[in-house]
KEKE-3310 file (N, C-alpha, C; in steps of 0.2 Angstrom, whole numbers, plus 5000, padded with zeros to 4 digits):
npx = (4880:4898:4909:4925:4942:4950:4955:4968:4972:4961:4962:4973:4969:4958:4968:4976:4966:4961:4973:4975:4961:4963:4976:4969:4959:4969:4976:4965:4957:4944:4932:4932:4921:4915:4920:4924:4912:4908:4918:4917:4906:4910:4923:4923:4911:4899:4883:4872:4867:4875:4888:4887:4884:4895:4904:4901:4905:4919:4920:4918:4927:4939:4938:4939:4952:4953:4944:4945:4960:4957:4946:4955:4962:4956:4945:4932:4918:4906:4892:4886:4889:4882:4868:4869:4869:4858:4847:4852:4856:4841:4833:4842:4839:4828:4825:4834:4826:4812:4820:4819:4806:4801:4810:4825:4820:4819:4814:4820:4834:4834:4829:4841:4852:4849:4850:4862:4870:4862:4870:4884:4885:4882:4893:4902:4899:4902:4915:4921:4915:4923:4928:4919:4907:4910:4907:4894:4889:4892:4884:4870:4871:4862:4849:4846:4844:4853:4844:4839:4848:4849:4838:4839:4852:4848:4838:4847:4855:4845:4843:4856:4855:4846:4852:4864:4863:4856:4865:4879:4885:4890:4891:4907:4909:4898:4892:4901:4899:4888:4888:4896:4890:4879:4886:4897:4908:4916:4930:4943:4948:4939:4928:4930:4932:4922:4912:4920:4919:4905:4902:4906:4897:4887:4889:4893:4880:4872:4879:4881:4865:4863:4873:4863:4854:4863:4873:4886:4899:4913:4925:4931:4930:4940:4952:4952:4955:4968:4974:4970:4974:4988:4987:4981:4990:5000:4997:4991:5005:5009:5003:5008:5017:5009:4999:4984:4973:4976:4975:4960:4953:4955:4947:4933:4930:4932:4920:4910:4909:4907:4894:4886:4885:4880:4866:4861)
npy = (5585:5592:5581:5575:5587:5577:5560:5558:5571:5573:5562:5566:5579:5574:5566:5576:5581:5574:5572:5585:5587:5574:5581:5589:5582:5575:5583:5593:5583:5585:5588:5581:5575:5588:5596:5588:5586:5598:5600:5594:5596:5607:5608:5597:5594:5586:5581:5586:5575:5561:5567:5570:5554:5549:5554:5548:5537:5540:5545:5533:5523:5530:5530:5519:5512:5522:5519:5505:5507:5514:5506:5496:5503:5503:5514:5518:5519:5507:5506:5518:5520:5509:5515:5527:5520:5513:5524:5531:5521:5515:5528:5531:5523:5524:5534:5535:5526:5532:5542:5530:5527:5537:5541:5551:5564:5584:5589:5582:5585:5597:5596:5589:5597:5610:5604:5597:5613:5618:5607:5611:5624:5623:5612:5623:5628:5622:5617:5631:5637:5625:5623:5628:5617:5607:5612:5620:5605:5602:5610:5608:5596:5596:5595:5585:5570:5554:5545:5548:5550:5537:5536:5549:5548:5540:5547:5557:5550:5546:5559:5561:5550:5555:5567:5564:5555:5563:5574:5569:5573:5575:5564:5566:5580:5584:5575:5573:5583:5582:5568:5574:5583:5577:5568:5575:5571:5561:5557:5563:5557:5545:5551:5553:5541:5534:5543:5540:5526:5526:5529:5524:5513:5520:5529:5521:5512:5521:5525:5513:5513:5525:5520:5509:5518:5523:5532:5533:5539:5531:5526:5540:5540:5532:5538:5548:5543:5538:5547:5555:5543:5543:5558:5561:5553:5559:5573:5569:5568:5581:5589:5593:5603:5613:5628:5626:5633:5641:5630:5630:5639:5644:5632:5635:5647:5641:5633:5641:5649:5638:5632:5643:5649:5636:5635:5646)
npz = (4418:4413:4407:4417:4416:4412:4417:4426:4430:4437:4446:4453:4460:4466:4476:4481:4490:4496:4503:4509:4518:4526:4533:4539:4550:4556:4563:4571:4574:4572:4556:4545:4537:4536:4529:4518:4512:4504:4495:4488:4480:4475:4469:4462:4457:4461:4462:4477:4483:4477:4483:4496:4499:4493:4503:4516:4512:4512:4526:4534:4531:4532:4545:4552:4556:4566:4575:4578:4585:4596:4603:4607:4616:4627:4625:4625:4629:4630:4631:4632:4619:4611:4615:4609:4594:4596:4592:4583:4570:4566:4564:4554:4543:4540:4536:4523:4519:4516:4507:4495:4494:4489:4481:4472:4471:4463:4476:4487:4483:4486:4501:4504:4501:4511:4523:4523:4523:4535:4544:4544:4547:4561:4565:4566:4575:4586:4584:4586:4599:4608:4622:4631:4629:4640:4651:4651:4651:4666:4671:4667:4673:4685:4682:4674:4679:4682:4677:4669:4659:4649:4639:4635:4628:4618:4612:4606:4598:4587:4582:4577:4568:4557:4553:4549:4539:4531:4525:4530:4538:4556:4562:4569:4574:4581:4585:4596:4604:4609:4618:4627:4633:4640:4647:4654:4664:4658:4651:4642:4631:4631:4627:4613:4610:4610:4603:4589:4588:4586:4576:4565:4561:4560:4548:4541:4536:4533:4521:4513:4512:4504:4495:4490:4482:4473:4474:4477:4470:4467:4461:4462:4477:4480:4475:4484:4496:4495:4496:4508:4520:4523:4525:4537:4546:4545:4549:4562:4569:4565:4573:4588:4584:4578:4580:4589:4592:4580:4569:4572:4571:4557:4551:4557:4550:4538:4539:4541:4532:4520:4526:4524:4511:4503:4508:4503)
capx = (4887:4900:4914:4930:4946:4955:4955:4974:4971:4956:4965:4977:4965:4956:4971:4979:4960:4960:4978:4974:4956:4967:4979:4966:4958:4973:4978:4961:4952:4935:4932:4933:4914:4913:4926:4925:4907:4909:4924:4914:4901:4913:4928:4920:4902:4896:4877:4870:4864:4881:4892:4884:4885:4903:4907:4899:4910:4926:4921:4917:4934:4946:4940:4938:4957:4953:4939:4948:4965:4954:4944:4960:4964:4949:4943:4926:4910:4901:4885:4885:4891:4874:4863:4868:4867:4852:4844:4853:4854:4835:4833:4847:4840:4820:4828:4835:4819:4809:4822:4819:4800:4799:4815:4826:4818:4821:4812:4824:4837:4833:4830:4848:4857:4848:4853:4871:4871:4863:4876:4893:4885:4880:4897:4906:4898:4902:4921:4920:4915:4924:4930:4912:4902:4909:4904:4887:4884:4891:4879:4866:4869:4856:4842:4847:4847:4855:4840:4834:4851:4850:4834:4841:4858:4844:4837:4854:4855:4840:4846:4862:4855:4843:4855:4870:4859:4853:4868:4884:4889:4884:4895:4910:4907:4892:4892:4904:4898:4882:4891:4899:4884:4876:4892:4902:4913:4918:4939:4942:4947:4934:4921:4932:4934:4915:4910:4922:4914:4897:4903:4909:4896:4883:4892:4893:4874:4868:4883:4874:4859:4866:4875:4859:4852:4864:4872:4890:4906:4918:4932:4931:4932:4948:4956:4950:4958:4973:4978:4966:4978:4994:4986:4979:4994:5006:4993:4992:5013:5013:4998:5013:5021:5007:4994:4979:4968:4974:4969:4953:4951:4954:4941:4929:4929:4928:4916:4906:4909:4904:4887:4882:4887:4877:4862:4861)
capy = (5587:5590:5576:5580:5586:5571:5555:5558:5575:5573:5561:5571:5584:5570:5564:5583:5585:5571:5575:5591:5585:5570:5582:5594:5579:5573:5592:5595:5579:5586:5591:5577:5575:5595:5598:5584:5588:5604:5599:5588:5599:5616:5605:5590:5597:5583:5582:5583:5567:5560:5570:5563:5548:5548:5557:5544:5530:5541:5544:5526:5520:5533:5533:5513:5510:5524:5515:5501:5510:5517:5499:5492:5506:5503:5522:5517:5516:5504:5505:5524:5519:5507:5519:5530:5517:5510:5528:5535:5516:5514:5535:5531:5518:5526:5542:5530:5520:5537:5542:5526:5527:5543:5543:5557:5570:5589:5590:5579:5587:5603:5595:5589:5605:5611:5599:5601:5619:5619:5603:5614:5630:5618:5609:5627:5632:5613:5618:5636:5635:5619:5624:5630:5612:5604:5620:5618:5599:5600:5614:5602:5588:5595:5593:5580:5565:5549:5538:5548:5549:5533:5539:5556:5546:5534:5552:5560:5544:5547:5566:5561:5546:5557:5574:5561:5551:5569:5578:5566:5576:5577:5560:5568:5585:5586:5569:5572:5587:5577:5566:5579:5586:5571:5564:5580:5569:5557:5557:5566:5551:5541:5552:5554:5534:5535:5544:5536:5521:5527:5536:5521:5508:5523:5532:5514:5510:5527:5524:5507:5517:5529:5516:5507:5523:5525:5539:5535:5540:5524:5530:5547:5539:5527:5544:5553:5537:5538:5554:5557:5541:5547:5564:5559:5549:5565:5578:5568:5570:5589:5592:5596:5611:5618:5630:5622:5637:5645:5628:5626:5646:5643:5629:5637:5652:5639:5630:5645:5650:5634:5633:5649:5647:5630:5637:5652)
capz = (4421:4410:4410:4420:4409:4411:4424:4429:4433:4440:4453:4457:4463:4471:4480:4485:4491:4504:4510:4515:4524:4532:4535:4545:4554:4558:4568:4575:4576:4567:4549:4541:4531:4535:4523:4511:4506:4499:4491:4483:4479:4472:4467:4458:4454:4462:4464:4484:4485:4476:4485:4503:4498:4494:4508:4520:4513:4515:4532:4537:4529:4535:4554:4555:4557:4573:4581:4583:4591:4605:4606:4610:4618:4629:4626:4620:4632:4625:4634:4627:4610:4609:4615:4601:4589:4594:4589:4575:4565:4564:4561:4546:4539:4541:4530:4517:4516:4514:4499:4494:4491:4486:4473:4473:4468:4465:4482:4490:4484:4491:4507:4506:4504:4516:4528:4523:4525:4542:4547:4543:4551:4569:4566:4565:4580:4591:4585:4591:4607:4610:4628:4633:4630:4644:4658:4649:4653:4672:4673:4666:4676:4691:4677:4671:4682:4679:4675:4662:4653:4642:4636:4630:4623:4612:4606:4604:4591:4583:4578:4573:4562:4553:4551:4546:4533:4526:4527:4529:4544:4561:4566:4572:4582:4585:4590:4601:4608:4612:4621:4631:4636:4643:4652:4656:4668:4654:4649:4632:4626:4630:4622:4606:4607:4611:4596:4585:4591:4586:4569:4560:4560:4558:4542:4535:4538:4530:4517:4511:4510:4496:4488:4487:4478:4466:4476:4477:4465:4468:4457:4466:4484:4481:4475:4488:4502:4494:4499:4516:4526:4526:4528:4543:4550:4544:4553:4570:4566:4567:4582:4594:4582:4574:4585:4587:4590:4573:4565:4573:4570:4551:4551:4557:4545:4531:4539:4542:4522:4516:4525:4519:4502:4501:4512:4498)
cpx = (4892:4906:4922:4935:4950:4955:4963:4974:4966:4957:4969:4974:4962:4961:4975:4972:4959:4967:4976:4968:4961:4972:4975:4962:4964:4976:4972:4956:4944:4939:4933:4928:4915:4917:4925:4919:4907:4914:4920:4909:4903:4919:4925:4916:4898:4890:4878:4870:4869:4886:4892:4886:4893:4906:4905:4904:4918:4924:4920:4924:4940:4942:4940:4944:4957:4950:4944:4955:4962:4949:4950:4964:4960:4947:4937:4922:4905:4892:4883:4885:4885:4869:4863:4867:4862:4845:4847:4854:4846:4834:4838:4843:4831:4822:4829:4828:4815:4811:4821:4812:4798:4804:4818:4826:4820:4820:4817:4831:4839:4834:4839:4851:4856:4850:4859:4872:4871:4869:4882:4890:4885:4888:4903:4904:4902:4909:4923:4922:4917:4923:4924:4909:4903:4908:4898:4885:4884:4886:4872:4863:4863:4850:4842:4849:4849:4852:4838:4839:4852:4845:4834:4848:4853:4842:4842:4855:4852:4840:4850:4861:4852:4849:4860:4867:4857:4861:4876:4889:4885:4887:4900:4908:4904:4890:4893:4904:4891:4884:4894:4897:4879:4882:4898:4908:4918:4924:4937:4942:4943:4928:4926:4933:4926:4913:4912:4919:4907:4900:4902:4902:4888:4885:4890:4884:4871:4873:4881:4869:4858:4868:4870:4855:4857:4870:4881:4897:4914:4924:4935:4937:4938:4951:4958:4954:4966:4978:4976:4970:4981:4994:4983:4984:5000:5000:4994:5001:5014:5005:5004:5016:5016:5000:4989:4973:4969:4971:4963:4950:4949:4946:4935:4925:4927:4921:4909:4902:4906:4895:4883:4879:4880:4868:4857:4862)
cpy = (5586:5585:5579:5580:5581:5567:5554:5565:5575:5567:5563:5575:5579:5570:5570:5584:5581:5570:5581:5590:5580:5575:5587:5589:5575:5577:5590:5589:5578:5590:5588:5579:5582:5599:5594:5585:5593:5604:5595:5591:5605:5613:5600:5590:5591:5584:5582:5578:5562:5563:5567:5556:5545:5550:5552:5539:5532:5543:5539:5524:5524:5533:5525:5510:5516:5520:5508:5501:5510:5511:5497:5493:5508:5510:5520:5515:5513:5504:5513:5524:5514:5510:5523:5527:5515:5517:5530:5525:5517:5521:5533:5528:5521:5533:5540:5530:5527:5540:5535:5525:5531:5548:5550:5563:5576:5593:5590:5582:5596:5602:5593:5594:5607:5610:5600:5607:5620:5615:5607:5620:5629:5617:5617:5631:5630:5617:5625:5636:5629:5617:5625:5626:5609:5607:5618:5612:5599:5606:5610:5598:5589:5597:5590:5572:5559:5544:5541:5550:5543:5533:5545:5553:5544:5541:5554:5555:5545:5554:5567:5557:5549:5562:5569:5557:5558:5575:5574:5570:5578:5571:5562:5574:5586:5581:5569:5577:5584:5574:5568:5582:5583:5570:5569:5578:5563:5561:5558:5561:5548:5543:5554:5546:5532:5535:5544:5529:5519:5529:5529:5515:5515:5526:5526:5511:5514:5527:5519:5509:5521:5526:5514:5514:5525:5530:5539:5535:5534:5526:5536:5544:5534:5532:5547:5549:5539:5542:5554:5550:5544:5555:5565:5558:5557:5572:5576:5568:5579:5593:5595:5602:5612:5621:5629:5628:5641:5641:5627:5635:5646:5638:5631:5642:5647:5636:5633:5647:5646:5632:5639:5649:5638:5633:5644:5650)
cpz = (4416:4411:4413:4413:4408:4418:4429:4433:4437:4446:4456:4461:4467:4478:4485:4488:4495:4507:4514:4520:4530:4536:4546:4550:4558:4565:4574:4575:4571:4559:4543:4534:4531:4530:4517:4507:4502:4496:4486:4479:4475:4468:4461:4456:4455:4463:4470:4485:4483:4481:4492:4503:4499:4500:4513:4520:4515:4522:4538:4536:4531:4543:4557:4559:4566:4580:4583:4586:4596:4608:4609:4616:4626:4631:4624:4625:4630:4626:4630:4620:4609:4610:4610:4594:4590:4591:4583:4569:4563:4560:4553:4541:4538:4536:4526:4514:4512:4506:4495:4489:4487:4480:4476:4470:4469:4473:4487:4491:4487:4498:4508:4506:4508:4524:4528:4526:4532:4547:4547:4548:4558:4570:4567:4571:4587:4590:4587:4598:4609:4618:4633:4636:4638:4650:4655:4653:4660:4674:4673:4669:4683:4688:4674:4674:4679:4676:4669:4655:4648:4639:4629:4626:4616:4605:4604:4596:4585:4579:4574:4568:4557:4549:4545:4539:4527:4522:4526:4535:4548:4566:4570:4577:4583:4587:4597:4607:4614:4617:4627:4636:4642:4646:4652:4659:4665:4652:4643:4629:4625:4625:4615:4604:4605:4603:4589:4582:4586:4579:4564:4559:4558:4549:4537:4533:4533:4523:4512:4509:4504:4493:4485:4480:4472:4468:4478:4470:4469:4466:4462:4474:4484:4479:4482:4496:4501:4497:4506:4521:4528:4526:4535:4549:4551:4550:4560:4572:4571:4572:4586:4590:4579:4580:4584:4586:4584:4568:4566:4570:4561:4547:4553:4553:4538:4531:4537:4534:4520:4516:4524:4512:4501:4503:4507:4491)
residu = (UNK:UNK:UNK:UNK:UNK:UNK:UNK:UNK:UNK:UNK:UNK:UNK:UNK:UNK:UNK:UNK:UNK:UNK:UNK:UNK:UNK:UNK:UNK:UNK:UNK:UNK:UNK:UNK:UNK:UNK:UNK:UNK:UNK:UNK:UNK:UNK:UNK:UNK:UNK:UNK:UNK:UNK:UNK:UNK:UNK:UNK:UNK:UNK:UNK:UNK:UNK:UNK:UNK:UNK:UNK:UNK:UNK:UNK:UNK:UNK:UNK:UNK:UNK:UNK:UNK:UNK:UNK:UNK:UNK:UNK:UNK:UNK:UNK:UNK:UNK:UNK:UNK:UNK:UNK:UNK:UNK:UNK:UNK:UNK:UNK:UNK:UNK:UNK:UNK:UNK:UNK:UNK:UNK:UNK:UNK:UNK:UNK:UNK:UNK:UNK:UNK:UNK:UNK:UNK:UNK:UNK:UNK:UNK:UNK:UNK:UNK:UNK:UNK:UNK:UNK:UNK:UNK:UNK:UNK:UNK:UNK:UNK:UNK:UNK:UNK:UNK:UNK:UNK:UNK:UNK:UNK:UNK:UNK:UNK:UNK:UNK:UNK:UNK:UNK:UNK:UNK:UNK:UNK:UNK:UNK:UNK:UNK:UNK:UNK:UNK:UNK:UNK:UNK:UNK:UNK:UNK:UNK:UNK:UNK:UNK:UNK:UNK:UNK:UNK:UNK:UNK:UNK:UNK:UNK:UNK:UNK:UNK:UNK:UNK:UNK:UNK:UNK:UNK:UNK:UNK:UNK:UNK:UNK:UNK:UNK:UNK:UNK:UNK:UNK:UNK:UNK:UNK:UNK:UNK:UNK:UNK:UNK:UNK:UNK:UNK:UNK:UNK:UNK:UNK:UNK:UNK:UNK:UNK:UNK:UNK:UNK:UNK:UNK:UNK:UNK:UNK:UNK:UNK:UNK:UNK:UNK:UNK:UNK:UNK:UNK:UNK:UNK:UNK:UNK:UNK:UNK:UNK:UNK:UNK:UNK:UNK:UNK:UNK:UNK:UNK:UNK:UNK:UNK:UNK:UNK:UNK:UNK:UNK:UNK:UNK:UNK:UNK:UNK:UNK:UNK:UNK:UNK:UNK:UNK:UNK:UNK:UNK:UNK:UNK)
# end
């Protein structure tokens, strides 16, 4: 990989490259990893398995200061926030182990874009039809009785721990469509405090995991912070004047773009 043209430009572009993600998660809540890895990947020319990795720790570090608003906030189900973590941790850390033994090889990397691909294309679905999920789950709920949802949360976990470890998205909306799914009668907030909840100690878990591999750009990700707070704080700002269906509309297209483009 050749080396970038300079380490001041090259944060610049970092730094304008996590305002505008913070700015868009800031607007519409999602898009944080779905946008950052292919930036990482087109912008940076970061490897997959690099690129992941970095994206995991920016995604743990910009939503921590969230998780603990909506704890304080008491928007957070905890009893649903450990059922997903008791399957997606172990899943995280059993995907690790596996790159672990078997090195990351060009196989692996394959499997990872892969996994990216299909994550942005899912994530571009989840943002779509936002409006939709929750009609689906109250449809749901008379095949789906009460006793056998902590069972389906624990899997719910185990999905998201694999996809998110392979992938570095899969935390945010498709968390929280999961979520949605399962307990259609849950307050928005609580299931975006929910799976904030759940994002941050998972990212971080599968983020460790990469690191141990060798697999994140340090330098990169404090550029990449610097910019993506106060693009976040400035984004949740202009939510009331800017229309959300043309940002979610925009997001989608790209989202749509990039899992193509990566999947090809």
């Amino acid at each position: 990989m050749a080396p970038p043209p300079g380490a001041t430009v090259l944060d610049g572009i970092a730094i304008a490259s996590g305002l505008g993600v913070g700015l868009i998660v800031g607007i519409t809540g999602v898009g944080g990893g779905s946008l950052m890895t292919p930036l990482l990947l087109s912008v940076f020319r970061l490897n997959p398995a690099v690129a992941i990795g970095t994206d995991l720790w920016f995604a743990s570090l910009t939503k921590m200061s969230g998780s603990v608003a909506h704890a304080r906030h008491g928007h957070v189900n905890w009893p649903i926030a450990r059922r997903l973590l008791t399957g997606s941790v172990p899943a995280s850390l059993f995907t690790v182990a596996l790159m672990h033994l078997s090195g990351v090889s060009k196989g692996w990397a394959s499997a990872l874009t892969f996994s990216l691909g299909i994550a942005l294309l899912l994530t571009a679905v989840v943002v779509a039809f936002k409006q939709s999920w929750q009609t689906l789950g109250l449809k749901l709920e008379r095949w789906i009785p009460e006793a056998r949802k902590p069972a389906l949360t624990v899997a719910c976990g185990v999905i998201l721990g694999a996809l998110v470890s392979l992938s570095s998205i899969g935390a945010g909306a498709i968390g929280a469509t999961l979520i949605l799914l399962l307990y259609p009668r849950l307050k928005a907030r609580d299931i975006v405090g929910t799976d904030i909840a759940h994002a941050v100690p998972l990212t971080l878990v599968a983020g460790i995991g990469h690191a141990s591999l060798g697999n994140v750009d340090w330098s990169l990700l404090l550029s990449l912070l610097i910019g993506s707070l106060p693009g976040i704080w400035l984004g949740a700002q202009l939510t009331r004047r800017l229309p959300e269906g043309v940002v979610r509309s925009l997001l989608c297209a790209s989202l749509l773009t990039a899992g193509w483009k990566v999947i090809h």
